[in-house]
C-alpha positions as CSV (number, residue, x, y, z in Angstrom):
1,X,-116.6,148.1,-197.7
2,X,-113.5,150.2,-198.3
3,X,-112.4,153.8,-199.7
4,X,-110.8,156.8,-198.5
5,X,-111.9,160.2,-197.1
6,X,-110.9,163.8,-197.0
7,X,-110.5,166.9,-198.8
8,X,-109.2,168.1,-201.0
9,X,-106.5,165.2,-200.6
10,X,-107.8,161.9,-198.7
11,X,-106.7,162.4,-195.1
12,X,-108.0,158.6,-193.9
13,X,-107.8,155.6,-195.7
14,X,-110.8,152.8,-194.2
15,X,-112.3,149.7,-194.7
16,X,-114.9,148.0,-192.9
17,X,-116.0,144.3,-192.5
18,X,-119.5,143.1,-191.1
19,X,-122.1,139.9,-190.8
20,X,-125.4,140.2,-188.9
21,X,-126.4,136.9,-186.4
22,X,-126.9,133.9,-187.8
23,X,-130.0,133.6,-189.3
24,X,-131.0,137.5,-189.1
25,X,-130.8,139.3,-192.6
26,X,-130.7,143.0,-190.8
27,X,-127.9,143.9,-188.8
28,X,-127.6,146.5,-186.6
29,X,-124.0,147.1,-186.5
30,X,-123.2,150.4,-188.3
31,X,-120.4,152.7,-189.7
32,X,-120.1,155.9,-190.6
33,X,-116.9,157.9,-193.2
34,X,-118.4,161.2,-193.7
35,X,-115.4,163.7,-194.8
36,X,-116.8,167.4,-194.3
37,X,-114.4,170.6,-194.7
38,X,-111.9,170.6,-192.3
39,X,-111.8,166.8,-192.0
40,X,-113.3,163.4,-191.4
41,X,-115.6,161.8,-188.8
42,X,-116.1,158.0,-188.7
43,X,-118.0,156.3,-186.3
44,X,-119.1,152.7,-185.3
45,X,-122.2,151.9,-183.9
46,X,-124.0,149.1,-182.5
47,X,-127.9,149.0,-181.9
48,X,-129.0,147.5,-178.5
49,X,-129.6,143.6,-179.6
50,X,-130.2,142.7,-183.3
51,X,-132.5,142.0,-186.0
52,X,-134.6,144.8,-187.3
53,X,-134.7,146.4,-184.2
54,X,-131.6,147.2,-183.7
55,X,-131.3,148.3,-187.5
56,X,-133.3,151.0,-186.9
57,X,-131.5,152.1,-184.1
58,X,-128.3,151.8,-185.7
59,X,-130.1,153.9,-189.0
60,X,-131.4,156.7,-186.9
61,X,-128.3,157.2,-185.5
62,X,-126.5,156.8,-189.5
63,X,-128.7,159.1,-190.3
64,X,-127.9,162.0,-187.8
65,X,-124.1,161.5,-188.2
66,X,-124.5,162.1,-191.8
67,X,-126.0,165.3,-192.1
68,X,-124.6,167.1,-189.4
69,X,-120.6,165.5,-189.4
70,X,-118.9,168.9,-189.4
71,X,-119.8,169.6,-185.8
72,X,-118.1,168.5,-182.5
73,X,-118.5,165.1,-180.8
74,X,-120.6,165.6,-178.0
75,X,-122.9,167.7,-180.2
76,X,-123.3,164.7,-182.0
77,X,-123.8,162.0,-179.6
78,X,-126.4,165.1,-177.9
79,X,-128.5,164.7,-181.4
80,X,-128.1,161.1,-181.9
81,X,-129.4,160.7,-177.9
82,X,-132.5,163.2,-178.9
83,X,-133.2,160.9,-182.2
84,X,-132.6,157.6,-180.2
85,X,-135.7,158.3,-177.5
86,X,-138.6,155.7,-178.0
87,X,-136.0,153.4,-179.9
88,X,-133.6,150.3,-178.5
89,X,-130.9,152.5,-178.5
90,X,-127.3,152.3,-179.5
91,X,-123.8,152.1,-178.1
92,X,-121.2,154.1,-180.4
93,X,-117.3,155.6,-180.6
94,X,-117.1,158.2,-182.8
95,X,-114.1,160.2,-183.8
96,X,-112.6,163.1,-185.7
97,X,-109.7,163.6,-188.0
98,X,-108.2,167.1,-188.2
99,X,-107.2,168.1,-191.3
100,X,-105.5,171.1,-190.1
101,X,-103.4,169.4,-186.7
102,X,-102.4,165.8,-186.3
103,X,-104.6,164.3,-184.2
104,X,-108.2,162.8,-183.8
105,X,-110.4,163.4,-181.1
106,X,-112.5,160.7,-179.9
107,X,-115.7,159.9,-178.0
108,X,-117.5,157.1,-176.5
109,X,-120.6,155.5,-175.1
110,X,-120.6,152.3,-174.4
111,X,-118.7,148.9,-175.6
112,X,-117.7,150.1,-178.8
113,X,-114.0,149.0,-178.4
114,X,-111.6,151.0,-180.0
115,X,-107.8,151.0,-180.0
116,X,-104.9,153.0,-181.9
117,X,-101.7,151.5,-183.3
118,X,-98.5,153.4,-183.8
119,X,-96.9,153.2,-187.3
120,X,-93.3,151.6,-188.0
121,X,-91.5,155.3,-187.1
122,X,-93.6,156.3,-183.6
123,X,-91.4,156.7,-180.9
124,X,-92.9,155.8,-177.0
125,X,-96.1,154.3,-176.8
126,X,-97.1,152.2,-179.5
127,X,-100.5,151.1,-178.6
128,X,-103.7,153.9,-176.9
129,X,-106.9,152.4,-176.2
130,X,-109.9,154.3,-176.5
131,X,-111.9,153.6,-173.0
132,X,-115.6,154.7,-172.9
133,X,-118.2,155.2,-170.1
134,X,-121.1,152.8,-170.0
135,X,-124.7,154.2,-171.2
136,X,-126.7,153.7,-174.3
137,X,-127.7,156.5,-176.7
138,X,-131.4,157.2,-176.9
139,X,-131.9,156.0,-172.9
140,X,-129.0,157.2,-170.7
141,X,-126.2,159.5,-171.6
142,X,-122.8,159.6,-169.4
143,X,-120.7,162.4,-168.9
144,X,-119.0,162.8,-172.0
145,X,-115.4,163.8,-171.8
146,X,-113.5,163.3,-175.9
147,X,-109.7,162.5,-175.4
148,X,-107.2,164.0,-177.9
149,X,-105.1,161.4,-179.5
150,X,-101.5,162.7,-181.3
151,X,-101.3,160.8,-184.8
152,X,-98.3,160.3,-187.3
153,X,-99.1,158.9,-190.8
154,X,-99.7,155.5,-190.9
155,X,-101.3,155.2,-187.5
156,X,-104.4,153.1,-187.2
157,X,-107.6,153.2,-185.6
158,X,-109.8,149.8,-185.1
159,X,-113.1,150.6,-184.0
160,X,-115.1,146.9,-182.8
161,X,-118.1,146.0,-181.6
162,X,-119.2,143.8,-179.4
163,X,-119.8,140.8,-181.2
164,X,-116.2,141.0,-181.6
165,X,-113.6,139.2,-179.0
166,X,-112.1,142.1,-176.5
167,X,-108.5,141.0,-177.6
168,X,-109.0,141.5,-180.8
169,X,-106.3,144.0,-182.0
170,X,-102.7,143.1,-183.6
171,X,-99.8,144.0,-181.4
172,X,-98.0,146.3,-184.0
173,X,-99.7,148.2,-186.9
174,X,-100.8,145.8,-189.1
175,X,-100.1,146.0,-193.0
176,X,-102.0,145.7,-195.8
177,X,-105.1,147.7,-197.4
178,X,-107.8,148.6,-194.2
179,X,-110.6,146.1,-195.5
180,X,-108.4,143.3,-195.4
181,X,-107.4,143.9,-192.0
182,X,-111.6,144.0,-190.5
183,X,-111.3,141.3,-192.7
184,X,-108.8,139.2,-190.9
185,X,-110.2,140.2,-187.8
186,X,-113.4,139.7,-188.1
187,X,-112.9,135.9,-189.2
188,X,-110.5,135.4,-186.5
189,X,-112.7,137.1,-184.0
190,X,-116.1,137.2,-184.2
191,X,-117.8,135.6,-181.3
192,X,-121.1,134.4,-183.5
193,X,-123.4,135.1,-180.8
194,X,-124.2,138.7,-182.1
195,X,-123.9,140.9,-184.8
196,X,-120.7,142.4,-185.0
197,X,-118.4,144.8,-187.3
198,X,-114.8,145.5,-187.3
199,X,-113.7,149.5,-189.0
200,X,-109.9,150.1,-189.7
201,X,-109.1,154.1,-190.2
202,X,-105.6,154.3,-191.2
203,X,-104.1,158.1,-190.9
204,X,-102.5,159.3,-193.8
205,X,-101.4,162.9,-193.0
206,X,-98.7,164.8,-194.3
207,X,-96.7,162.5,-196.3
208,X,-99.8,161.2,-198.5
């Protein structure tokens, strides 16, 4: 899966590598692109377990993001929790690109990892890691507290779930178009003992 997002020029660039546990055909590792005015929200999400189950978990939760992306974070994970009750639940990071300012904001619940990688020119810090409070959506909400992240063009996001290793994410920015990357990634570092889904967002700002 692969495409860009944004209007009325593409402010992200993605692409998205899954597989569902041997021998399950559902999965219920999930992403979301949804570009609304204003910007884009993306999301990964990962429904307690697998098999069909945890599909519809992982739907519900699609399904919410979808038709209400244009409104802030917490609201979202708020609606998601509401849709979730009487389900297995998910874990999820979801985050905003501003179209308008530089910068993503970014929420979590769970272990959804999630990591940003500084392009070629960023000066200080080239690596922020996204760190999340435990809970599951649909049982137990944390408090949820988004973080503001700066972003240049060409910054990445990688969004993993855990069927994924921890250590999973490149050193510097990695090249190449964003599906090939979850791509890489995923083959290097799927643990096979879950389902699991690897979602590169690359920034393209100003200078697309």
């Amino acid at each position: 899966m692969a495409g860009v997002a944004g209007e009325p020029r593409p402010l992200v660039e993605w692409g998205a590598a899954a597989v569902p546990l041997e021998g399950q055909t559902d999965s219920g590792d999930r992403c979301v692109i949804r570009a609304f005015r204003g910007g884009v929200l993306v999301a990964a999400l990962d429904g307690l377990g697998h098999g069909e189950e945890a599909a519809v978990a992982a739907n519900t939760a699609v399904q919410v993001l979808e038709r209400h992306a244009g409104e802030e974070l917490v609201e979202l994970v708020r609606r998601c929790h509401q849709e979730l009750r009487g389900t297995r639940g998910v874990v999820m990071s979801l985050a905003l690109f501003h179209a308008a300012e530089r910068r993503m904001s970014w929420v979590g619940v769970g272990n959804v990892a999630g990591v940003v990688l500084r392009g070629a020119g960023a000066d200080g810090q080239r690596r922020t890691t996204l760190l999340a409070p435990g809970g599951v959506v649909g049982y137990q909400l944390p408090v949820l507290r988004p973080e503001v992240v700066e972003l240049a063009a060409g910054d990445t996001a990688i969004f993993a779930t855990d069927g994924v290793e921890w250590h999973f994410a490149p050193g510097p920015t990695p090249l190449g178009p964003p599906e090939r990357i979850a791509e890489r990634i995923l083959t290097r570092y799927a643990k096979g003992n879950d389902d699991a889904l690897v979602l590169v967002v690359r920034y393209l700002g100003e200078e697309r």
